[in-house]
N, C-alpha and C positions, 0 to 999 in steps of 0.2 A: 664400303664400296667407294673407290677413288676413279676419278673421270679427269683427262689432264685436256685446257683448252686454251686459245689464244686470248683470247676474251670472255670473261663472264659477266654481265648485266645484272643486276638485282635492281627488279622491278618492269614491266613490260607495258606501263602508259606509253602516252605519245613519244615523250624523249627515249624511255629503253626499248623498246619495239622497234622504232626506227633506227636507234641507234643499232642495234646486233643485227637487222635485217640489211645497213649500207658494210658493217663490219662483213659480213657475208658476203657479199656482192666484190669486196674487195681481196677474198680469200683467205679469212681469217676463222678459224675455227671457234663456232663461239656457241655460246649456253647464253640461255635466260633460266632466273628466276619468280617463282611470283608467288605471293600468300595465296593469292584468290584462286575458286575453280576456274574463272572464266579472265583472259588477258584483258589490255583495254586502259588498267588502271582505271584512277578516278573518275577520269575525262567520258571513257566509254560506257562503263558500268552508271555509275552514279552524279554524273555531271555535264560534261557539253552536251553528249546526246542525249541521253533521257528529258534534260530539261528544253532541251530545243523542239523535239520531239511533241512535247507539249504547250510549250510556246504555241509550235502550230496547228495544233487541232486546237488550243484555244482560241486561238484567233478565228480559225475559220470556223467555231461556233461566235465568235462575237459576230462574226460577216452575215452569219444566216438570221440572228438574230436582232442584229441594228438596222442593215445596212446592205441586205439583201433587197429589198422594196425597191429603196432609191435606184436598183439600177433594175428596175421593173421583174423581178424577179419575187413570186408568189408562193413562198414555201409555208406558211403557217408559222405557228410559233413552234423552234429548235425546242427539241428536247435532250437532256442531257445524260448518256451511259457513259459515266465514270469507269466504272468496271473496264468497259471497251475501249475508251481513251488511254486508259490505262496499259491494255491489253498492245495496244498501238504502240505506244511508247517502247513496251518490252520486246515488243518484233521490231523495231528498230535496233534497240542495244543487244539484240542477239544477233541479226545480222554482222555488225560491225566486233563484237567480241570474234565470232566465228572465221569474220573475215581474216581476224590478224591469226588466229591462229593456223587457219590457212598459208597465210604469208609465211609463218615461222614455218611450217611445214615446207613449204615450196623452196624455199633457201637452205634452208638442212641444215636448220638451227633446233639444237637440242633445247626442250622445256624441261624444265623441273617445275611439280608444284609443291609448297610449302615454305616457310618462311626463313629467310637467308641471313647471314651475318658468316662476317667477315672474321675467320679465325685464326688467323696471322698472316703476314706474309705470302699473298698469291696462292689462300686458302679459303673457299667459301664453302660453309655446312649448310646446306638444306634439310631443316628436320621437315619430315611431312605431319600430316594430320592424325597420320598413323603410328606416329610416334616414330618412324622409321627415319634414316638419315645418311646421305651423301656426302662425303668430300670432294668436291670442284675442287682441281690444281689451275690456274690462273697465272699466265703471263701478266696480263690487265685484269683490272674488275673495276665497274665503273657501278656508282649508285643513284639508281634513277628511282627512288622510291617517293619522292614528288612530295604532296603536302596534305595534311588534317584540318578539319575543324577547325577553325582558333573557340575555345571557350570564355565565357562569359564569365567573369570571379562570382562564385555566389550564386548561379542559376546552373542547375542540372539539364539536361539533356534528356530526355528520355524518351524519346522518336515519337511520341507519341501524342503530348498534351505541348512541349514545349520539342522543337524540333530544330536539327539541322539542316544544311537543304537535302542531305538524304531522306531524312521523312517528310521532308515537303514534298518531296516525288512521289513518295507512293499515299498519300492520303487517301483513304479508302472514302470519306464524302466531303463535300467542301463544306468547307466554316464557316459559319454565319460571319463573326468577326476573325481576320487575320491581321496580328500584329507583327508588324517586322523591325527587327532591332539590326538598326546598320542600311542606309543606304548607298550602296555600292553597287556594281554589277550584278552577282550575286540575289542579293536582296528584292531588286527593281526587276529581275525579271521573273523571281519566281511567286514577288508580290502580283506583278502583273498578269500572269496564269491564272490566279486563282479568284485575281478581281474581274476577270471576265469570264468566268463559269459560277458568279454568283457571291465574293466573299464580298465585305465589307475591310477594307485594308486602309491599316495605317501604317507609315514609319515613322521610325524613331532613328534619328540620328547624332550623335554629339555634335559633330560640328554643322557650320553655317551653312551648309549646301551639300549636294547630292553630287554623286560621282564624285569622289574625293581625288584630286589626280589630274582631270581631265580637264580640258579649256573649261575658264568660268563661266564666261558667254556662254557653252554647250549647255551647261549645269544649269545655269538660270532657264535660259528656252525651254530644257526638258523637262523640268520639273513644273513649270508652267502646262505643258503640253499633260501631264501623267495625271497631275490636278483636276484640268481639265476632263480627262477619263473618269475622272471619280476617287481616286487616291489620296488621303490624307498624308501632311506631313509633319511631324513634329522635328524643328531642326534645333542646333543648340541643344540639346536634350538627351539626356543619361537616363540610363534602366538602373536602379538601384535595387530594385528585388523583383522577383517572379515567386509568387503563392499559388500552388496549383492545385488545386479541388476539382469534387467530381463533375461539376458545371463548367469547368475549366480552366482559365488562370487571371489571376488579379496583379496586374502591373504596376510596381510603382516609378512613376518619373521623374524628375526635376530637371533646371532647366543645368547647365552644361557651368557654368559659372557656378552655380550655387543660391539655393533660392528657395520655395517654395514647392513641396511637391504635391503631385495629384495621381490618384489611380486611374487605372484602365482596367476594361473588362475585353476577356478575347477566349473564345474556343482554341485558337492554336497560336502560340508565339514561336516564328521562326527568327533562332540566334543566326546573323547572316555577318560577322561583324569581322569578314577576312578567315583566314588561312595559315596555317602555319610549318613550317618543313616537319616534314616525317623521318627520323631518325632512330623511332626506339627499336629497342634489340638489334641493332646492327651490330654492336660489338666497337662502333668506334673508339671509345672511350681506352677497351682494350688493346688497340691498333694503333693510339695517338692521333687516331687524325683531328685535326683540330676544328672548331666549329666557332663561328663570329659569336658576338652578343644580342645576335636572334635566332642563334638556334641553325644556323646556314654551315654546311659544308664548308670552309672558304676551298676558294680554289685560284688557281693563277689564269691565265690568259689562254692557257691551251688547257685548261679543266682540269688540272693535276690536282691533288692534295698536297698537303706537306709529307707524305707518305708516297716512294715512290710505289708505282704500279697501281696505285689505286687513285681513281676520278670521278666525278660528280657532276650530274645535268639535271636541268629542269627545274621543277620549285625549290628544292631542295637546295638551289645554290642563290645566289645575289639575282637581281634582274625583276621582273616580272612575272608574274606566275601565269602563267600561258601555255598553251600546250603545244601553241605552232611555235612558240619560244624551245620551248624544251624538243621539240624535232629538227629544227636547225641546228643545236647545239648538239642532239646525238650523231649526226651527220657528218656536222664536224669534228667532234672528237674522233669518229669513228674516219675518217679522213685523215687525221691529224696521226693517231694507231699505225696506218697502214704506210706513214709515211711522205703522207702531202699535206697540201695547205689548206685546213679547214678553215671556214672563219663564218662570224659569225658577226653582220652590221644592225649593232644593235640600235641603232640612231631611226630604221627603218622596219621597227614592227608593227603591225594595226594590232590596234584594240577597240572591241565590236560588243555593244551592249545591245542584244539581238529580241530587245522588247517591239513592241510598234507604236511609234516610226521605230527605228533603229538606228544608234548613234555608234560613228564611228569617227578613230582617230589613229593619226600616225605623224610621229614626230616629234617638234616642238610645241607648248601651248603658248598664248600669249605671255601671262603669266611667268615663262621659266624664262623664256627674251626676254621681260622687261628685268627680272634680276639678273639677269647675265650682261645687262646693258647694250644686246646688242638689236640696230636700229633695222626694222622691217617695215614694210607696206602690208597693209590686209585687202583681199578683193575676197567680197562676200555676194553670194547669191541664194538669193528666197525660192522654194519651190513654189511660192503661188505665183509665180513668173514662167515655171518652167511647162511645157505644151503638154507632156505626156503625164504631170503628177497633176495637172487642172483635167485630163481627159481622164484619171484614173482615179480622179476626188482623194488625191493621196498629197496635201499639198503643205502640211507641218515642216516645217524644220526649213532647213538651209546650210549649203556650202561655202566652209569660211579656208581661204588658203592665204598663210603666211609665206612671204618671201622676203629674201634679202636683199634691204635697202640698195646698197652700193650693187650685189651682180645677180639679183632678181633669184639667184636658187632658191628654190622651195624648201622651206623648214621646217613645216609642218600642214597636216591638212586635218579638219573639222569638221565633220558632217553628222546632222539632225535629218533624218528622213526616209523614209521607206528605201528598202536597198538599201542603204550604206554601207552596210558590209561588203557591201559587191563593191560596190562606188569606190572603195575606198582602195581596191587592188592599183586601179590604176595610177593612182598616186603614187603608189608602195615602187610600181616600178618607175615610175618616171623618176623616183628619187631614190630610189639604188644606183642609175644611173646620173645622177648630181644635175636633173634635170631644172630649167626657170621656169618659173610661170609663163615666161612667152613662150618656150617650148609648147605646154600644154595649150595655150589660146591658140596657138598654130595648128593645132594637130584636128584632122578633121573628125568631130563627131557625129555619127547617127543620130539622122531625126526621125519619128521622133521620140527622145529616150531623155529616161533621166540624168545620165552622163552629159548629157548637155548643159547641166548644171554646175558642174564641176569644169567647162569649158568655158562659160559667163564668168565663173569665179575669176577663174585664171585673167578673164580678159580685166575683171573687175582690178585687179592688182596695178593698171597701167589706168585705171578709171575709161575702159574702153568698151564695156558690159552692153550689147545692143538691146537686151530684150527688159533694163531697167532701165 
Protein backbone atom coordinates (compact mmCIF):
# COMPACT_ATOMS: atom_id res chain seq x y z
CA UNK A 1 0.00 0.00 0.00
CA UNK A 2 1.58 3.42 -1.36
CA UNK A 3 0.51 6.99 0.09
CA UNK A 4 2.22 9.87 -1.98
CA UNK A 5 2.80 13.42 0.35
CA UNK A 6 4.43 16.59 0.39
CA UNK A 7 6.13 15.93 3.60
CA UNK A 8 6.83 13.06 5.62
CA UNK A 9 8.35 13.37 9.33
CA UNK A 10 9.82 10.32 11.12
CA UNK A 11 9.41 11.00 14.49
CA UNK A 12 6.54 13.02 16.38
CA UNK A 13 8.55 14.66 19.62
CA UNK A 14 8.70 18.34 20.02
CA UNK A 15 10.71 19.04 16.66
CA UNK A 16 8.43 16.55 14.47
CA UNK A 17 5.12 17.26 15.75
CA UNK A 18 5.53 20.78 15.42
CA UNK A 19 7.28 20.50 12.66
CA UNK A 20 4.30 18.54 10.21
CA UNK A 21 1.67 20.55 12.35
CA UNK A 22 3.36 24.37 10.91
CA UNK A 23 3.96 22.18 7.49
CA UNK A 24 -0.02 21.91 7.66
CA UNK A 25 -0.86 25.03 8.48
CA UNK A 26 1.18 26.12 5.40
CA UNK A 27 -0.73 23.60 3.03
CA UNK A 28 1.52 21.03 2.62
CA UNK A 29 0.30 17.47 2.70
CA UNK A 30 2.06 15.74 5.20
CA UNK A 31 2.42 12.32 7.31
CA UNK A 32 4.09 11.54 10.51
CA UNK A 33 5.61 8.63 11.63
CA UNK A 34 6.23 7.11 15.06
CA UNK A 35 7.61 3.78 16.74
CA UNK A 36 5.58 4.43 20.00
CA UNK A 37 1.59 3.92 20.59
CA UNK A 38 1.35 7.20 22.09
CA UNK A 39 3.17 10.65 20.05
CA UNK A 40 5.03 13.03 22.32
CA UNK A 41 8.51 11.55 21.69
CA UNK A 42 10.97 11.29 24.53
CA UNK A 43 10.09 14.71 25.96
CA UNK A 44 6.29 13.67 26.53
CA UNK A 45 6.34 10.08 27.29
CA UNK A 46 9.49 9.64 29.25
CA UNK A 47 11.19 12.91 29.92
CA UNK A 48 10.25 16.74 30.23
CA UNK A 49 6.90 15.92 31.49
CA UNK A 50 6.89 12.85 33.50
CA UNK A 51 9.92 14.26 35.27
CA UNK A 52 8.57 17.70 35.83
CA UNK A 53 5.55 16.17 36.75
CA UNK A 54 7.34 14.85 39.77
CA UNK A 55 9.67 17.44 40.38
CA UNK A 56 6.27 18.87 41.74
CA UNK A 57 4.51 16.80 43.73
CA UNK A 58 7.96 16.19 45.19
CA UNK A 59 8.28 19.36 46.21
CA UNK A 60 5.14 19.98 47.51
CA UNK A 61 5.58 16.99 49.69
CA UNK A 62 8.93 18.45 50.82
CA UNK A 63 6.68 21.88 51.55
CA UNK A 64 4.10 19.76 53.76
CA UNK A 65 6.76 18.30 55.25
CA UNK A 66 9.64 20.85 56.12
CA UNK A 67 8.27 23.94 55.71
CA UNK A 68 4.61 23.91 56.02
CA UNK A 69 4.74 24.95 60.10
CA UNK A 70 6.95 28.04 59.34
CA UNK A 71 4.15 29.48 57.41
CA UNK A 72 1.67 28.45 60.46
CA UNK A 73 0.22 25.76 58.67
CA UNK A 74 -0.62 22.49 60.98
CA UNK A 75 -0.81 19.40 58.81
CA UNK A 76 0.91 16.62 60.81
CA UNK A 77 3.55 14.67 59.38
CA UNK A 78 2.99 13.99 55.14
CA UNK A 79 2.67 10.74 54.28
CA UNK A 80 3.93 9.36 51.24
CA UNK A 81 1.49 7.25 48.18
CA UNK A 82 4.07 6.65 45.68
CA UNK A 83 1.63 4.49 43.80
CA UNK A 84 -0.54 8.05 43.57
CA UNK A 85 2.26 10.32 42.69
CA UNK A 86 2.99 8.12 40.39
CA UNK A 87 -0.57 7.85 39.05
CA UNK A 88 -0.30 11.85 38.85
CA UNK A 89 2.61 11.80 36.84
CA UNK A 90 0.84 9.47 34.20
CA UNK A 91 -2.40 11.83 33.90
CA UNK A 92 -0.12 14.37 33.09
CA UNK A 93 1.83 12.51 30.16
CA UNK A 94 -1.57 11.27 28.97
CA UNK A 95 -2.98 14.54 28.67
CA UNK A 96 -0.18 15.92 26.60
CA UNK A 97 0.43 12.52 24.33
CA UNK A 98 -3.48 12.81 23.71
CA UNK A 99 -3.16 16.43 23.27
CA UNK A 100 -0.75 16.21 20.29
CA UNK A 101 -2.45 13.65 18.85
CA UNK A 102 -5.41 15.89 18.80
CA UNK A 103 -3.55 18.49 17.12
CA UNK A 104 -2.31 15.89 14.33
CA UNK A 105 -5.88 15.13 13.96
CA UNK A 106 -7.24 18.77 13.84
CA UNK A 107 -4.73 19.68 10.98
CA UNK A 108 -5.33 16.59 8.79
CA UNK A 109 -2.07 15.16 9.31
CA UNK A 110 -1.88 11.51 8.61
CA UNK A 111 -0.19 9.32 11.49
CA UNK A 112 1.31 6.15 10.91
CA UNK A 113 2.31 3.96 13.65
CA UNK A 114 5.38 1.81 13.45
CA UNK A 115 8.95 2.15 12.82
CA UNK A 116 10.18 4.12 9.76
CA UNK A 117 13.36 4.36 7.53
CA UNK A 118 14.10 5.72 4.81
CA UNK A 119 14.17 3.52 1.57
CA UNK A 120 15.50 5.55 -1.12
CA UNK A 121 14.79 8.53 -2.58
CA UNK A 122 11.48 10.32 -1.42
CA UNK A 123 10.53 6.73 0.03
CA UNK A 124 9.63 5.93 3.54
CA UNK A 125 8.45 2.28 4.84
CA UNK A 126 6.57 1.93 7.89
CA UNK A 127 6.63 -1.52 9.16
CA UNK A 128 4.09 -1.76 11.91
CA UNK A 129 3.96 -4.12 14.97
CA UNK A 130 1.94 -6.26 13.05
CA UNK A 131 4.44 -6.95 10.88
CA UNK A 132 2.46 -5.11 8.20
CA UNK A 133 4.02 -2.24 6.14
CA UNK A 134 3.51 1.11 4.03
CA UNK A 135 5.28 2.96 1.51
CA UNK A 136 5.13 6.88 1.95
CA UNK A 137 5.98 8.68 -1.44
CA UNK A 138 7.82 12.06 -0.20
CA UNK A 139 8.51 15.24 -1.88
CA UNK A 140 10.54 15.94 1.71
CA UNK A 141 11.14 13.62 4.59
CA UNK A 142 12.56 15.22 7.39
CA UNK A 143 14.10 13.17 10.64
CA UNK A 144 13.15 14.24 13.90
CA UNK A 145 13.85 10.94 15.80
CA UNK A 146 15.75 12.91 18.53
CA UNK A 147 18.03 11.18 20.92
CA UNK A 148 18.80 7.82 23.54
CA UNK A 149 20.36 7.04 26.48
CA UNK A 150 24.19 7.62 26.20
CA UNK A 151 25.59 4.31 27.89
CA UNK A 152 28.12 3.71 30.36
CA UNK A 153 31.23 1.30 28.85
CA UNK A 154 30.94 -1.71 31.22
CA UNK A 155 27.58 -1.08 33.14
CA UNK A 156 24.41 -2.52 31.89
CA UNK A 157 21.16 -0.88 32.22
CA UNK A 158 18.52 -2.94 33.38
CA UNK A 159 15.59 -0.43 34.38
CA UNK A 160 15.57 -1.83 37.37
CA UNK A 161 18.62 -2.25 39.85
CA UNK A 162 20.83 0.24 37.71
CA UNK A 163 18.70 2.62 35.82
CA UNK A 164 18.18 5.35 33.15
CA UNK A 165 16.06 8.22 33.70
CA UNK A 166 13.39 6.13 32.30
CA UNK A 167 13.32 3.84 35.21
CA UNK A 168 14.02 6.62 37.56
CA UNK A 169 10.49 7.55 36.58
CA UNK A 170 8.66 4.81 37.21
CA UNK A 171 10.41 3.37 40.65
CA UNK A 172 7.75 1.67 42.25
CA UNK A 173 9.38 2.69 46.04
CA UNK A 174 12.16 4.91 46.92
CA UNK A 175 15.77 3.83 47.70
CA UNK A 176 17.05 4.05 50.64
CA UNK A 177 20.55 4.93 48.91
CA UNK A 178 20.49 6.64 45.23
CA UNK A 179 23.46 6.92 43.35
CA UNK A 180 23.74 9.21 40.31
CA UNK A 181 26.43 8.96 37.82
CA UNK A 182 26.76 12.34 35.93
CA UNK A 183 25.89 15.67 37.22
CA UNK A 184 24.08 17.39 34.50
CA UNK A 185 20.56 18.49 34.15
CA UNK A 186 19.29 15.29 33.84
CA UNK A 187 20.96 13.81 36.85
CA UNK A 188 20.33 16.94 39.45
CA UNK A 189 16.82 16.91 38.91
CA UNK A 190 15.97 13.48 39.04
CA UNK A 191 18.41 13.10 42.03
CA UNK A 192 16.52 15.77 43.42
CA UNK A 193 12.95 14.04 43.27
CA UNK A 194 13.82 11.20 45.02
CA UNK A 195 16.15 12.99 47.77
CA UNK A 196 13.05 14.64 49.01
CA UNK A 197 10.66 11.71 49.16
CA UNK A 198 13.10 10.02 51.19
CA UNK A 199 16.54 8.70 49.28
CA UNK A 200 19.98 9.18 50.42
CA UNK A 201 21.67 10.69 47.16
CA UNK A 202 24.91 10.90 45.89
CA UNK A 203 26.67 12.00 42.62
CA UNK A 204 29.34 11.12 40.92
CA UNK A 205 30.83 13.21 38.34
CA UNK A 206 34.20 13.24 36.31
CA UNK A 207 34.78 16.50 36.15
CA UNK A 208 35.40 19.51 38.70
CA UNK A 209 31.74 20.94 38.88
CA UNK A 210 28.08 20.40 38.19
CA UNK A 211 26.22 21.66 35.32
CA UNK A 212 28.92 21.15 32.78
CA UNK A 213 28.17 23.93 30.26
CA UNK A 214 26.63 26.48 32.15
CA UNK A 215 28.15 29.77 33.98
CA UNK A 216 30.75 28.50 36.61
CA UNK A 217 29.54 31.06 39.30
CA UNK A 218 25.92 29.34 38.65
CA UNK A 219 27.72 25.74 39.23
CA UNK A 220 29.57 26.65 42.19
CA UNK A 221 26.31 28.55 44.13
CA UNK A 222 24.23 25.48 43.04
CA UNK A 223 25.87 23.02 44.16
CA UNK A 224 26.49 24.76 47.26
CA UNK A 225 22.60 25.33 47.63
CA UNK A 226 21.86 21.13 46.70
CA UNK A 227 24.40 20.30 49.47
CA UNK A 228 22.87 22.16 51.52
CA UNK A 229 19.56 20.13 50.81
CA UNK A 230 21.23 17.10 51.75
CA UNK A 231 22.94 15.88 48.41
CA UNK A 232 26.21 14.39 48.24
CA UNK A 233 28.84 15.03 45.68
CA UNK A 234 31.56 13.22 44.53
CA UNK A 235 33.35 15.64 41.69
CA UNK A 236 36.52 14.68 39.75
CA UNK A 237 35.37 11.26 39.92
CA UNK A 238 34.82 8.17 37.53
CA UNK A 239 32.37 4.97 37.93
CA UNK A 240 34.67 2.26 36.90
CA UNK A 241 32.27 -0.71 37.63
CA UNK A 242 28.61 -1.33 38.74
CA UNK A 243 28.22 -5.21 40.66
CA UNK A 244 24.67 -5.64 41.02
CA UNK A 245 23.29 -8.23 43.66
CA UNK A 246 20.26 -9.05 45.04
CA UNK A 247 20.82 -6.22 47.96
CA UNK A 248 21.59 -4.00 45.23
CA UNK A 249 24.74 -2.65 43.52
CA UNK A 250 28.39 -2.12 44.72
CA UNK A 251 30.09 0.97 43.09
CA UNK A 252 33.51 1.26 42.22
CA UNK A 253 34.98 4.90 41.96
CA UNK A 254 38.26 6.78 41.55
CA UNK A 255 39.11 9.89 41.38
CA UNK A 256 38.95 11.34 37.54
CA UNK A 257 43.07 11.65 37.16
CA UNK A 258 43.78 8.36 38.36
CA UNK A 259 44.32 7.22 41.81
CA UNK A 260 43.00 5.31 44.46
CA UNK A 261 39.67 3.64 44.34
CA UNK A 262 36.82 3.19 46.80
CA UNK A 263 33.39 1.43 46.76
CA UNK A 264 29.73 2.51 47.23
CA UNK A 265 26.92 0.81 48.27
CA UNK A 266 23.29 2.04 46.57
CA UNK A 267 19.68 0.26 46.12
CA UNK A 268 19.44 2.11 42.56
CA UNK A 269 22.27 3.57 40.43
CA UNK A 270 20.98 5.99 37.93
CA UNK A 271 23.41 6.31 34.47
CA UNK A 272 22.48 10.16 33.87
CA UNK A 273 25.84 10.85 31.90
CA UNK A 274 23.99 12.71 28.65
CA UNK A 275 22.25 11.55 25.51
CA UNK A 276 22.99 10.63 22.37
CA UNK A 277 21.31 10.91 18.51
CA UNK A 278 18.97 8.37 17.68
CA UNK A 279 19.59 6.95 14.17
CA UNK A 280 19.29 3.11 14.23
CA UNK A 281 17.17 1.51 11.46
CA UNK A 282 16.73 4.60 9.56
CA UNK A 283 18.43 3.12 6.57
CA UNK A 284 20.77 6.21 6.43
CA UNK A 285 23.70 4.40 5.79
CA UNK A 286 21.69 3.00 2.74
CA UNK A 287 20.60 6.51 1.51
CA UNK A 288 24.27 8.03 2.12
CA UNK A 289 23.30 10.57 4.24
CA UNK A 290 26.18 11.44 5.99
CA UNK A 291 26.52 11.57 9.83
CA UNK A 292 29.47 13.72 11.88
CA UNK A 293 31.88 11.91 14.42
CA UNK A 294 29.11 11.88 17.10
CA UNK A 295 26.79 10.16 15.46
CA UNK A 296 24.77 13.72 14.30
CA UNK A 297 22.73 13.96 11.09
CA UNK A 298 25.04 16.94 9.60
CA UNK A 299 22.95 19.26 8.10
CA UNK A 300 23.61 22.72 6.39
CA UNK A 301 21.85 26.00 7.47
CA UNK A 302 18.44 25.30 6.27
CA UNK A 303 18.54 21.52 7.79
CA UNK A 304 19.22 19.87 4.46
CA UNK A 305 21.27 16.67 4.35
CA UNK A 306 23.87 15.96 1.73
CA UNK A 307 20.92 14.01 0.24
CA UNK A 308 18.53 16.16 -1.42
CA UNK A 309 14.92 16.00 -0.08
CA UNK A 310 15.79 14.72 3.01
CA UNK A 311 16.30 16.93 6.46
CA UNK A 312 16.95 16.68 9.97
CA UNK A 313 15.80 18.61 13.49
CA UNK A 314 16.27 18.49 16.91
CA UNK A 315 18.76 16.25 18.90
CA UNK A 316 19.39 14.38 16.35
CA UNK A 317 21.37 17.27 14.47
CA UNK A 318 24.47 19.70 16.08
CA UNK A 319 23.07 22.28 18.88
CA UNK A 320 21.69 21.51 22.03
CA UNK A 321 19.46 18.90 22.94
CA UNK A 322 16.28 20.63 23.85
CA UNK A 323 13.06 20.35 22.87
CA UNK A 324 11.91 24.03 22.51
CA UNK A 325 15.38 23.82 20.46
CA UNK A 326 14.04 21.22 18.29
CA UNK A 327 10.36 23.03 17.79
CA UNK A 328 11.81 26.23 16.46
CA UNK A 329 13.85 24.33 14.13
CA UNK A 330 10.65 22.23 12.90
CA UNK A 331 9.11 25.56 12.29
CA UNK A 332 11.52 26.67 10.45
CA UNK A 333 12.28 23.99 8.27
CA UNK A 334 8.81 23.56 7.85
CA UNK A 335 8.86 27.42 6.88
CA UNK A 336 11.76 27.15 5.00
CA UNK A 337 9.53 23.80 2.81
CA UNK A 338 6.86 26.14 2.07
CA UNK A 339 9.04 28.54 0.74
CA UNK A 340 9.87 31.42 3.28
CA UNK A 341 12.34 32.43 5.75
CA UNK A 342 12.65 30.18 8.60
CA UNK A 343 15.36 30.88 10.94
CA UNK A 344 16.31 29.90 13.80
CA UNK A 345 18.72 32.44 16.49
CA UNK A 346 20.40 30.27 18.12
CA UNK A 347 22.54 32.72 20.33
CA UNK A 348 18.95 33.12 22.21
CA UNK A 349 17.73 29.83 23.72
CA UNK A 350 17.12 29.26 27.66
CA UNK A 351 18.10 26.43 29.34
CA UNK A 352 16.18 25.52 32.65
CA UNK A 353 17.36 22.98 35.31
CA UNK A 354 13.85 22.95 36.89
CA UNK A 355 15.06 21.44 40.43
CA UNK A 356 14.48 24.00 43.47
CA UNK A 357 15.57 26.87 43.26
CA UNK A 358 15.69 26.52 39.62
CA UNK A 359 18.60 27.58 37.37
CA UNK A 360 18.28 29.10 34.33
CA UNK A 361 20.24 30.52 31.49
CA UNK A 362 20.46 32.20 28.05
CA UNK A 363 23.26 33.18 26.13
CA UNK A 364 26.69 33.72 26.86
CA UNK A 365 28.67 32.41 30.21
CA UNK A 366 31.28 34.29 31.48
CA UNK A 367 33.67 31.77 30.77
CA UNK A 368 32.89 31.58 26.79
CA UNK A 369 33.63 35.94 26.90
CA UNK A 370 36.67 35.61 28.58
CA UNK A 371 38.02 33.02 25.68
CA UNK A 372 36.67 34.83 22.99
CA UNK A 373 38.35 38.02 24.60
CA UNK A 374 35.55 39.93 24.44
CA UNK A 375 35.27 42.69 27.27
CA UNK A 376 31.77 42.96 29.33
CA UNK A 377 30.41 44.36 32.61
CA UNK A 378 28.56 41.87 35.10
CA UNK A 379 25.46 43.41 37.20
CA UNK A 380 24.53 40.91 39.68
CA UNK A 381 21.50 40.66 42.18
CA UNK A 382 21.01 38.40 45.34
CA UNK A 383 17.28 37.33 46.03
CA UNK A 384 17.85 37.83 49.81
CA UNK A 385 17.46 41.56 48.61
CA UNK A 386 14.58 41.05 46.49
CA UNK A 387 10.82 42.04 48.56
CA UNK A 388 8.73 39.15 47.18
CA UNK A 389 11.50 35.96 47.46
CA UNK A 390 12.14 37.47 51.56
CA UNK A 391 8.06 37.50 51.78
CA UNK A 392 8.05 34.09 50.20
CA UNK A 393 11.24 32.56 52.29
CA UNK A 394 12.34 31.58 48.81
CA UNK A 395 15.55 33.73 48.82
CA UNK A 396 18.67 31.25 47.34
CA UNK A 397 20.25 32.13 44.27
CA UNK A 398 20.64 35.27 42.38
CA UNK A 399 20.49 37.27 39.00
CA UNK A 400 23.70 37.61 37.14
CA UNK A 401 23.41 39.66 33.47
CA UNK A 402 26.31 39.99 31.25
CA UNK A 403 26.66 43.09 28.83
CA UNK A 404 28.83 44.50 26.37
CA UNK A 405 31.49 46.58 27.53
CA UNK A 406 31.59 49.21 24.68
CA UNK A 407 27.43 49.26 23.66
CA UNK A 408 25.93 47.63 26.92
CA UNK A 409 23.88 44.68 24.76
CA UNK A 410 23.22 41.90 26.74
CA UNK A 411 24.96 38.60 26.19
CA UNK A 412 24.01 36.49 28.41
CA UNK A 413 21.76 36.20 31.49
CA UNK A 414 22.19 33.65 34.70
CA UNK A 415 19.74 32.91 37.15
CA UNK A 416 19.78 30.67 40.58
CA UNK A 417 16.32 30.81 42.13
CA UNK A 418 12.94 30.08 42.34
CA UNK A 419 11.18 30.80 39.03
CA UNK A 420 13.83 31.03 36.73
CA UNK A 421 12.43 29.49 34.28
CA UNK A 422 9.91 32.03 34.10
CA UNK A 423 12.47 34.82 34.95
CA UNK A 424 14.35 33.84 32.38
CA UNK A 425 11.73 34.49 29.19
CA UNK A 426 12.03 37.95 29.58
CA UNK A 427 15.55 38.22 28.98
CA UNK A 428 14.96 35.63 25.94
CA UNK A 429 13.01 38.55 24.41
CA UNK A 430 14.76 41.47 25.26
CA UNK A 431 17.57 39.87 23.55
CA UNK A 432 16.06 38.67 20.41
CA UNK A 433 15.58 41.99 20.10
CA UNK A 434 19.46 43.06 20.60
CA UNK A 435 18.18 44.68 23.70
CA UNK A 436 21.04 46.64 26.70
CA UNK A 437 20.88 46.24 29.97
CA UNK A 438 19.73 49.89 30.34
CA UNK A 439 17.04 48.92 28.13
CA UNK A 440 15.98 46.39 30.81
CA UNK A 441 16.76 48.80 34.11
CA UNK A 442 14.25 51.21 32.08
CA UNK A 443 11.59 49.03 31.68
CA UNK A 444 9.22 49.23 34.50
CA UNK A 445 8.68 46.13 36.67
CA UNK A 446 5.83 44.90 39.00
CA UNK A 447 6.25 45.17 42.62
CA UNK A 448 6.13 43.04 44.21
CA UNK A 449 7.68 40.15 42.13
CA UNK A 450 10.65 38.39 41.61
CA UNK A 451 11.29 40.07 38.07
CA UNK A 452 12.33 42.80 40.13
CA UNK A 453 15.46 40.99 40.38
CA UNK A 454 16.35 40.82 37.03
CA UNK A 455 15.73 44.78 36.89
CA UNK A 456 18.40 45.50 40.01
CA UNK A 457 20.58 43.26 37.95
CA UNK A 458 20.24 45.06 34.90
CA UNK A 459 20.62 48.29 36.97
CA UNK A 460 23.68 46.52 38.70
CA UNK A 461 25.58 46.50 35.22
CA UNK A 462 25.92 50.53 35.37
CA UNK A 463 26.64 49.97 39.41
CA UNK A 464 23.17 51.76 39.84
CA UNK A 465 21.24 48.56 41.91
CA UNK A 466 18.95 50.70 44.67
CA UNK A 467 17.93 47.86 46.75
CA UNK A 468 22.06 46.72 47.28
Amino acid sequence: MSSSYDLVVIGTGPGGYVCAIRAAQLGLKTAVVEKRATHGGTCLNVGCIPSKALLHASEAFEEANHHFADLGIQVGTPKLDLAKMQSFKQSGVDGNTKGVEFLLKKNKIDAYHGTGRIAGAGRVEVISEDGSNHLLEAKNIVIATGSDVARLPGVEIDEKTVVSSTGALELAKVPKKLLVIGAGVIGLELGSVWRRLGAEVTVVEYLDRVLPGMDGEVGKQFQKILTKQGIAFKLSSKVTGVQVAKAGATITVEPAAGGESETLKADVVLVAIGRTPYTEGLGLEGVGVQLDNRGRVQTDSHYATNVTGIYAIGDVIAGPMLAHKAEDEGVALAEILAGQSGHVNYGVIPNVVYTFPEVASVGRTEEELKKDEVAYNVGKFPFTANGRAKANGTTDGFVKILADATTDKVLGVHIVGADAGNLIAEVAVAMEFSASAEDIARTCHAHPTLTEAVKEAALAVDKRAIHI
